[in-house]
TIBA-651071 format. One record per atom (N, C-alpha, C): y, x, z; residue number from 0; atom name; chain. Coordinates in steps of 0.1 Angstrom, whole numbers. Layout:
N
      Y      X      Z    n  atom  chain
      Y      X      Z  NUM    CA      A
...
This chain:
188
      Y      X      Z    n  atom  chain
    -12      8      0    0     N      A
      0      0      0    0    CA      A
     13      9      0    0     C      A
     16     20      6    1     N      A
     25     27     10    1    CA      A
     25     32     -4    1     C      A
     16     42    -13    2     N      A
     16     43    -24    2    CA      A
     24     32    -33    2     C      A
     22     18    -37    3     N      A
     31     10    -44    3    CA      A
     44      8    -39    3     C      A
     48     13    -29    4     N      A
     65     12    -23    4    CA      A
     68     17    -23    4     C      A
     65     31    -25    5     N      A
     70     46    -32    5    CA      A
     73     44    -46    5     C      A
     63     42    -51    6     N      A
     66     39    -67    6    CA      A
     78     32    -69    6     C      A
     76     22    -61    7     N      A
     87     11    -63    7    CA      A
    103     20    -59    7     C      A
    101     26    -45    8     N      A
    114     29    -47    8    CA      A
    118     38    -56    8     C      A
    110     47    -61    9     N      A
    112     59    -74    9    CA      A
    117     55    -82    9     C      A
    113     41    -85   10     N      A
    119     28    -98   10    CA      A
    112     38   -110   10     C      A
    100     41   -113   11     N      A
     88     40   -124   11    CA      A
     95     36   -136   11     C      A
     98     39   -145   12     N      A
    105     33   -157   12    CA      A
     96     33   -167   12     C      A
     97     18   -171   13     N      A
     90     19   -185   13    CA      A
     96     12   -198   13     C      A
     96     20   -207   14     N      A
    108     16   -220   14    CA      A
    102      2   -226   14     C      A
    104    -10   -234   15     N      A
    102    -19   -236   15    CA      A
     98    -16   -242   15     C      A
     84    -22   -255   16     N      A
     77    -21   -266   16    CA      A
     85    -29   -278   16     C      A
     81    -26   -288   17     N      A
     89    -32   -302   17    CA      A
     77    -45   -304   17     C      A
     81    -54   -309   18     N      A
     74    -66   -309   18    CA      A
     74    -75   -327   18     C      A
     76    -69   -331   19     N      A
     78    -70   -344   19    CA      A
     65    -75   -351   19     C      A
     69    -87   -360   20     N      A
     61    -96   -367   20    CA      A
     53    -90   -375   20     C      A
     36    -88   -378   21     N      A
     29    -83   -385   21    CA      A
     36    -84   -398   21     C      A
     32    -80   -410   22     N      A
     32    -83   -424   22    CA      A
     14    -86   -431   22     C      A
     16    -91   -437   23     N      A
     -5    -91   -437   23    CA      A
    -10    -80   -443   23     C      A
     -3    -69   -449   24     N      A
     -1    -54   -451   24    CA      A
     -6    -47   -437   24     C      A
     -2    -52   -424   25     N      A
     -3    -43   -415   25    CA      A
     10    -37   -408   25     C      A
     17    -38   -415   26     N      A
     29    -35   -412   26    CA      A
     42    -40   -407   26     C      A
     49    -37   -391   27     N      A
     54    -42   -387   27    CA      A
     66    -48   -392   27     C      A
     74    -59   -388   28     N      A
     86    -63   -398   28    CA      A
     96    -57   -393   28     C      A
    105    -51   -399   29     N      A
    118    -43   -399   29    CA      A
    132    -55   -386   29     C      A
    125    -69   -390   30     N      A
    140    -79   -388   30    CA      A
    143    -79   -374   30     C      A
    125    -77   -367   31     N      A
    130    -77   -352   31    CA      A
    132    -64   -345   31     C      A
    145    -63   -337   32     N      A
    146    -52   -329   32    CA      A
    138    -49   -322   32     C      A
    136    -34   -314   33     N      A
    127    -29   -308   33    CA      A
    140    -32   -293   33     C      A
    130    -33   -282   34     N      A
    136    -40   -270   34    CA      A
    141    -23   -261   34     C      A
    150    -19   -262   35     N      A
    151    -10   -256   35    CA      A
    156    -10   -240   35     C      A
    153    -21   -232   36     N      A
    151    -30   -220   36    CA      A
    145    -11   -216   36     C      A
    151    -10   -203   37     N      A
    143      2   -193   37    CA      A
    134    -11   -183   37     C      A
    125    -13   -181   38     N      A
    116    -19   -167   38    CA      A
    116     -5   -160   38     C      A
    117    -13   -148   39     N      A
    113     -5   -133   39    CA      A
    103    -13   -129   39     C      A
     87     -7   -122   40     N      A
     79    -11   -115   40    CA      A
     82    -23   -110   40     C      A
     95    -26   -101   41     N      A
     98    -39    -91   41    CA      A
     96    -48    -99   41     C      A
    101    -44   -115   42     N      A
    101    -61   -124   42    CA      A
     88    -66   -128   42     C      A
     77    -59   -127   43     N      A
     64    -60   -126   43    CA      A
     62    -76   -122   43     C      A
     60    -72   -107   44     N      A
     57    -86   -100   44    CA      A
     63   -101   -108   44     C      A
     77   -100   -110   45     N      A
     80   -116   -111   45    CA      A
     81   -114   -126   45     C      A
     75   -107   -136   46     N      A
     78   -112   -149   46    CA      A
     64   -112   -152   46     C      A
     51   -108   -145   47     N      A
     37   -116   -144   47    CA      A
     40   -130   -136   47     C      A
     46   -135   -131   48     N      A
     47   -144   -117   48    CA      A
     56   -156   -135   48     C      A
     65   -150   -135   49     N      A
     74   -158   -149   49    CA      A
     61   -163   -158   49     C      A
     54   -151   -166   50     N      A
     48   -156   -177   50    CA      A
     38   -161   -177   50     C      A
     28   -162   -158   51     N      A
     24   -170   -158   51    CA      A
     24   -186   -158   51     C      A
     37   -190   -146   52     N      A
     43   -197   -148   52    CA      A
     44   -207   -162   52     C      A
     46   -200   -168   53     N      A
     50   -206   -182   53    CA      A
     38   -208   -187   53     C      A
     30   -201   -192   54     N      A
     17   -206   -200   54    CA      A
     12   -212   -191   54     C      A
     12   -220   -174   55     N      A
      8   -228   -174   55    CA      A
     14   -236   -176   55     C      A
     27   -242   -178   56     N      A
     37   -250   -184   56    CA      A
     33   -255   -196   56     C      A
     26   -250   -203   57     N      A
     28   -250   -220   57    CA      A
     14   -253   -221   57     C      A
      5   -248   -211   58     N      A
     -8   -252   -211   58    CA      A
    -12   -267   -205   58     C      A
     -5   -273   -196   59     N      A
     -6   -286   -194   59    CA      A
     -1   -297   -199   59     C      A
     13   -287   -210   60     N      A
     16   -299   -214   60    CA      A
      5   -304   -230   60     C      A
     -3   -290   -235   61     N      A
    -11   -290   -244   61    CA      A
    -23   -296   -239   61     C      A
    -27   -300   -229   62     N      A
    -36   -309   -221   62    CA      A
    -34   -322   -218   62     C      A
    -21   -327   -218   63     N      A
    -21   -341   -213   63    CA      A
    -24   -351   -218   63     C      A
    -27   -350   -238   64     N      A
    -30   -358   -241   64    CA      A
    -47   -365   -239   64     C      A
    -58   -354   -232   65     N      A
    -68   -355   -231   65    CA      A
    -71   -357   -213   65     C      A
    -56   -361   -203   66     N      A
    -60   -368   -195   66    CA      A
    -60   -358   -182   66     C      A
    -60   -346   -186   67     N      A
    -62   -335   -179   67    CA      A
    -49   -328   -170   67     C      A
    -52   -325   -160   68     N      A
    -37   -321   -152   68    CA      A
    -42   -302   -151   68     C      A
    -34   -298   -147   69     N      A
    -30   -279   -147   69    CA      A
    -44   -280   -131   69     C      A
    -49   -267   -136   70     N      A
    -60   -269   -129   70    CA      A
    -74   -279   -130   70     C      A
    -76   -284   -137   71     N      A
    -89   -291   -139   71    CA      A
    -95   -281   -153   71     C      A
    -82   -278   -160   72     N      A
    -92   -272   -174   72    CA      A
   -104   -261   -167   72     C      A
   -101   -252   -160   73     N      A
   -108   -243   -152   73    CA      A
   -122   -249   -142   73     C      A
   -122   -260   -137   74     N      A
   -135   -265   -133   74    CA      A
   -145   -273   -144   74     C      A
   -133   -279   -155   75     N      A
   -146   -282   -167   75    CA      A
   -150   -271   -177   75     C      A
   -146   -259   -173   76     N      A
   -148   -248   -177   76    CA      A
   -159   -242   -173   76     C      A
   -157   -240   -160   77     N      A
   -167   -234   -154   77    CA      A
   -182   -239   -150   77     C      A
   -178   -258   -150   78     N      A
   -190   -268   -152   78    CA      A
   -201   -265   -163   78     C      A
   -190   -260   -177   79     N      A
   -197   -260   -190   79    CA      A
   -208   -250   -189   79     C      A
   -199   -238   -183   80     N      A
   -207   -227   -179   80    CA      A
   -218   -227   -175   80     C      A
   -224   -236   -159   81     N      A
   -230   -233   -152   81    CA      A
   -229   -248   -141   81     C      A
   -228   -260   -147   82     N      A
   -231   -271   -144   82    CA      A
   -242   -276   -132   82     C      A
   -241   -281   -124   83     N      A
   -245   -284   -109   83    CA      A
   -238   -273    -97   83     C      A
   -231   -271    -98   84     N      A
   -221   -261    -89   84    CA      A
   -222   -269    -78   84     C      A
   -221   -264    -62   85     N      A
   -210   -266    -55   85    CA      A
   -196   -267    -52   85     C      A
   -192   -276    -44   86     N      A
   -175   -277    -44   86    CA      A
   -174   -263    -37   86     C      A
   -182   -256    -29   87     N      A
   -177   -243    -26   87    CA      A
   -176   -234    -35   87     C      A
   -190   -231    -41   88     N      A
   -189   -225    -53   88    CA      A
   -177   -225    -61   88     C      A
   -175   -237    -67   89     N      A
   -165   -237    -78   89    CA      A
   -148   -232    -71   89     C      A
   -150   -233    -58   90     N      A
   -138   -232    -49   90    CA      A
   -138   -210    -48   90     C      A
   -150   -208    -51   91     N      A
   -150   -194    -53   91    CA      A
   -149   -190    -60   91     C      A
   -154   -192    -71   92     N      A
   -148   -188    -84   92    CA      A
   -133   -192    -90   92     C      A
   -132   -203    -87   93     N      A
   -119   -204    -91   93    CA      A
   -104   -200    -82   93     C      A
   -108   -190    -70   94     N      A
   -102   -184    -63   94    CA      A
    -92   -197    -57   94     C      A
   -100   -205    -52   95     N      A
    -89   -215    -46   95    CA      A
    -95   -220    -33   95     C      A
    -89   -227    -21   96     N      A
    -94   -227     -7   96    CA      A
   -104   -245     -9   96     C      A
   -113   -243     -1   97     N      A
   -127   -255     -5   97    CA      A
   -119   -268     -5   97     C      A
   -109   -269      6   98     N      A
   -105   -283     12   98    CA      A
    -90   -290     -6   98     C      A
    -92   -279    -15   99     N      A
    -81   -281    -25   99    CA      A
    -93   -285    -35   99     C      A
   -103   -276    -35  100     N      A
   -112   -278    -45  100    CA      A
   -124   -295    -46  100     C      A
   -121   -299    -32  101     N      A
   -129   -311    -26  101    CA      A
   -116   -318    -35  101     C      A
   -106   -323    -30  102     N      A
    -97   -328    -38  102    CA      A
    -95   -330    -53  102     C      A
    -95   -321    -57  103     N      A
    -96   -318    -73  103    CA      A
   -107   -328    -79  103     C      A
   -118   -324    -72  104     N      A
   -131   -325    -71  104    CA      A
   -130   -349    -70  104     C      A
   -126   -348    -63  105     N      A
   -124   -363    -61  105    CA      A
   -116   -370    -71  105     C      A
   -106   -365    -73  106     N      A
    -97   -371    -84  106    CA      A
   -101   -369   -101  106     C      A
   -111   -358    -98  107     N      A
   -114   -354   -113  107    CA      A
   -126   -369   -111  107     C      A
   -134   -374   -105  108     N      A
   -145   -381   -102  108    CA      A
   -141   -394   -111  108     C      A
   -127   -397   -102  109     N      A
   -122   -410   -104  109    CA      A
   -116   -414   -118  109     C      A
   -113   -396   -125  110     N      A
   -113   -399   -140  110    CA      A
   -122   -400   -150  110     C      A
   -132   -398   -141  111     N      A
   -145   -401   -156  111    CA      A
   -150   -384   -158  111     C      A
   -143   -376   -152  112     N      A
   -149   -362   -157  112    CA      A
   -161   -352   -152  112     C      A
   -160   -360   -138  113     N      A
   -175   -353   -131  113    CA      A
   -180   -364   -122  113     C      A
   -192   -358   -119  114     N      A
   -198   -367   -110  114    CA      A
   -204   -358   -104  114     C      A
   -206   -362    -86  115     N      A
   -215   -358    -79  115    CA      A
   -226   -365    -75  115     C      A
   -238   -353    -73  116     N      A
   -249   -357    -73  116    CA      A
   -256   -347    -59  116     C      A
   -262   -361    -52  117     N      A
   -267   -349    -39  117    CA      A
   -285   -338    -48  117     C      A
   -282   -324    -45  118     N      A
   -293   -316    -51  118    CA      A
   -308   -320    -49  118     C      A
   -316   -318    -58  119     N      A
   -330   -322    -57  119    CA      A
   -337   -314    -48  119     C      A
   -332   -301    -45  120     N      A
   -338   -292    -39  120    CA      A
   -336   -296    -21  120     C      A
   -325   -300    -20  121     N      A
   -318   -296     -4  121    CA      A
   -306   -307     -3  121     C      A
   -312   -317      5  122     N      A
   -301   -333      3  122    CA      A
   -292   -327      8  122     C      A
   -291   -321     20  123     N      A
   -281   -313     24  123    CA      A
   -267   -309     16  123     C      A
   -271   -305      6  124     N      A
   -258   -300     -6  124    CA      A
   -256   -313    -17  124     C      A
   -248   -314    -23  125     N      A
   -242   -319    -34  125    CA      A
   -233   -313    -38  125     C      A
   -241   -314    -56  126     N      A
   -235   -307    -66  126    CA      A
   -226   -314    -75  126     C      A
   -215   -307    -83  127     N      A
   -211   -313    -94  127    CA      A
   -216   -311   -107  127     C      A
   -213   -321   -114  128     N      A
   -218   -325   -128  128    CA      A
   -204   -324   -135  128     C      A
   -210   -321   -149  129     N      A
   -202   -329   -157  129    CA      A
   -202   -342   -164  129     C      A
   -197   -353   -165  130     N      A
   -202   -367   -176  130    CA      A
   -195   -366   -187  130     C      A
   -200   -373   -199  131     N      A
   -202   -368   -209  131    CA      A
   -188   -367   -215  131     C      A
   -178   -377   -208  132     N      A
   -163   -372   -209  132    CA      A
   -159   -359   -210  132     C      A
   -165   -361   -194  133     N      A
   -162   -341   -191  133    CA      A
   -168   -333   -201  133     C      A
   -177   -330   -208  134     N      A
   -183   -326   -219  134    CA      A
   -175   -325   -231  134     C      A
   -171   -337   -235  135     N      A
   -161   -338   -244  135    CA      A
   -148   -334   -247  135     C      A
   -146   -334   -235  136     N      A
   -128   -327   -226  136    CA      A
   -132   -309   -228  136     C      A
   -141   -301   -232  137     N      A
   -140   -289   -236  137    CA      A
   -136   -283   -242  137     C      A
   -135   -291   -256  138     N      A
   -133   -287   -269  138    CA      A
   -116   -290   -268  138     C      A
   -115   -298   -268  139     N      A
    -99   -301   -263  139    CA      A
    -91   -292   -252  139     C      A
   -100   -286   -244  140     N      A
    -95   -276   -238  140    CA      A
    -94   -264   -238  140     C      A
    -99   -264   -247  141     N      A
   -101   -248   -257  141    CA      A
    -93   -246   -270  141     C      A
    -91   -258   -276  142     N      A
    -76   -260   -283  142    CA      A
    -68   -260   -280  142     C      A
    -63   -266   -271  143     N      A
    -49   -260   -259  143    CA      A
    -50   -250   -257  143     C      A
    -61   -241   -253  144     N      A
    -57   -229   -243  144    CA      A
    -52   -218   -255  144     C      A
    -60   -220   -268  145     N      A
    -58   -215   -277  145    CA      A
    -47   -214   -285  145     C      A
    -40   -224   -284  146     N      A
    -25   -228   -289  146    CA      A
    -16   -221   -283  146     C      A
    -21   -224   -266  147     N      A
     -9   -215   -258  147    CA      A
    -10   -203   -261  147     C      A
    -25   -194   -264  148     N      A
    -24   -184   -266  148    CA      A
    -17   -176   -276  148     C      A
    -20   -183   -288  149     N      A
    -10   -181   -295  149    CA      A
      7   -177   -297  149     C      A
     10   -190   -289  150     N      A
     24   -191   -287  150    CA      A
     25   -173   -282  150     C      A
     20   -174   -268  151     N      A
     26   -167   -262  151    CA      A
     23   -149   -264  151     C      A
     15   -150   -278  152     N      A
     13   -134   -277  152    CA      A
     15   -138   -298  152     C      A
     25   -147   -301  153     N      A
     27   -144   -312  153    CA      A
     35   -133   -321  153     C      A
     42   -129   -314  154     N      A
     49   -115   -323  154    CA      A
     41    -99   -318  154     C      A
     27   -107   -311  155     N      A
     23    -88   -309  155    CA      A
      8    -87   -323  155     C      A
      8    -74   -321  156     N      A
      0    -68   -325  156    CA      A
    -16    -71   -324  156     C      A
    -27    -69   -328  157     N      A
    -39    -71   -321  157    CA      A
    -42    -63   -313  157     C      A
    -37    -50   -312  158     N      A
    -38    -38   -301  158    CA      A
    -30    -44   -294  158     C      A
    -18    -45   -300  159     N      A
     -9    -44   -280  159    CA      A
    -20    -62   -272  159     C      A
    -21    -68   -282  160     N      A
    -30    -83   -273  160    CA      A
    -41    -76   -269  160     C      A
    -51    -66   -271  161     N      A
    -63    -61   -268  161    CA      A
    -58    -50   -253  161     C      A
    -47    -48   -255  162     N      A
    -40    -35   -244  162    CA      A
    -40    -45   -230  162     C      A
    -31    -56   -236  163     N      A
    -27    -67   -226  163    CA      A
    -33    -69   -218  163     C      A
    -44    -74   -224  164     N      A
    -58    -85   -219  164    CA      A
    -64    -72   -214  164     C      A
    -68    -58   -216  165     N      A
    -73    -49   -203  165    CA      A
    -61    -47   -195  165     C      A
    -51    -47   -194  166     N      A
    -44    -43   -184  166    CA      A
    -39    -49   -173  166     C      A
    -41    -63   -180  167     N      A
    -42    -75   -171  167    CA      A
    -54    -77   -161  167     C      A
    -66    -74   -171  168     N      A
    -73    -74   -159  168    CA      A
    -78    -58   -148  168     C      A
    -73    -49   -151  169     N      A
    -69    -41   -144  169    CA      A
    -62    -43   -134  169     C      A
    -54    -48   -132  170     N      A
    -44    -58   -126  170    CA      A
    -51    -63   -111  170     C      A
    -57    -74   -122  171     N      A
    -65    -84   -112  171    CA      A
    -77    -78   -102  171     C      A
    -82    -67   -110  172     N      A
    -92    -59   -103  172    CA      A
    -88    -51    -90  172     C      A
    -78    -48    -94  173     N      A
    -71    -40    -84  173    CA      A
    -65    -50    -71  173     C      A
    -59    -62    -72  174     N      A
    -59    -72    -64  174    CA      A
    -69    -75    -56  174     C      A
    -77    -77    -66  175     N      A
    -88    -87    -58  175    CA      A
    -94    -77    -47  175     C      A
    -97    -60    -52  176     N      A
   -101    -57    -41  176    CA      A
    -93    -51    -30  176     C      A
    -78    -54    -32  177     N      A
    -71    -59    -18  177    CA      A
    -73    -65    -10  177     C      A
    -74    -77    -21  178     N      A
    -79    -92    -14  178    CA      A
    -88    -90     -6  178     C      A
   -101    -85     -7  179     N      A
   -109    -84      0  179    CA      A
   -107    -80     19  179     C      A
    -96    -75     23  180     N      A
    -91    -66     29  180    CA      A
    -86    -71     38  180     C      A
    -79    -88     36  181     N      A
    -63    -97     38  181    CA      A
    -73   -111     44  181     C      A
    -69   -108     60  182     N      A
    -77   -120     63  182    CA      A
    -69   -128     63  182     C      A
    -74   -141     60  183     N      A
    -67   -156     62  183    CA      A
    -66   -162     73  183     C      A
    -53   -168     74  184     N      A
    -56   -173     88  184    CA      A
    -61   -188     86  184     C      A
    -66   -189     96  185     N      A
    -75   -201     99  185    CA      A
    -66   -218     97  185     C      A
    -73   -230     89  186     N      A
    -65   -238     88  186    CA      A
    -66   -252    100  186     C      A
    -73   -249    109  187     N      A
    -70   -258    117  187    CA      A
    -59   -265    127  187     C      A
């Protein structure tokens, strides 16, 4: 930790990248400027925090005609995946606390998208399903997510999007085994 507040106060400078419109040649287009923006480390945090923000903006609004609110695409996701989950489960994977995921879990019910079913193995547990709504609701959420993708990495390169997407999750790797570290306080 002391390590990333050092950096931070050193202010780490990183020159902005050129973003310029392919040509189907390969070659970048002359019309857009190269961003000669200095970033310092600090701007890190809220311009991940921003552009997440936004592609979920743009992702829910590309979801709403299929019924779907910000947060559900990710559990009919993960259903498709690997269908009979637990609410805990799916509460782990989707890095969210159980008593949000029970919720979700209920209102996704009431729209026709999942159903619970107590397990064959151990009445004890109940799992979620998908119905055949939910089933259906994939393809449409894969079109959205797709669109936003677009949008939002339309003027790059296929390297700088291939750089992104490792460095992003570099990122997240590096968090999570923070995370691991960061106890939660208790919600009662």
């Amino acid at each position: 930790m002391g390590n990333v507040i050092s950096q931070r106060r050193r202010g780490l400078k990183i020159k902005g990248m050129a973003m310029g419109k392919k040509h189907k040649d390969g070659k970048k287009s002359k019309s857009k400027k190269k961003d000669q923006t200095e970033y310092t480390l600090i701007d890190l945090s809220p311009a991940l925090t921003q552009a997440a923000r936004s592609m979920r903006t743009v992702l829910s609004r590309n979801l709403f005609e299929s019924g779907l609110y910000a947060g559900q695409d990710g559990v009919i996701l993960s259903l498709a995946e690997s269908d009979g989950m637990t609410a805990g489960g799916l509460a782990q994977k989707l890095g969210v606390k159980a008593p949000t995921m029970t919720r979700t879990i209920g209102r996704m019910e009431a729209q026709g998208f999942l159903e619970r079913k107590p397990d064959a193995e151990d009445a004890r547990l109940t799992k979620v399903y998908l119905t055949p709504l939910g089933r259906d609701s994939v393809r449409a959420i894969e079109m959205a997510a797709s669109a936003c993708d677009r949008l939002a990495t339309q003027e790059f390169s296929e390297k700088e999007i291939r750089n992104l997407v490792r460095l992003l999750k570099a990122i997240d790797a590096n968090l999570q085994a923070e995370a691991i570290h960061i106890e939660e306080p208790d919600e009662d």
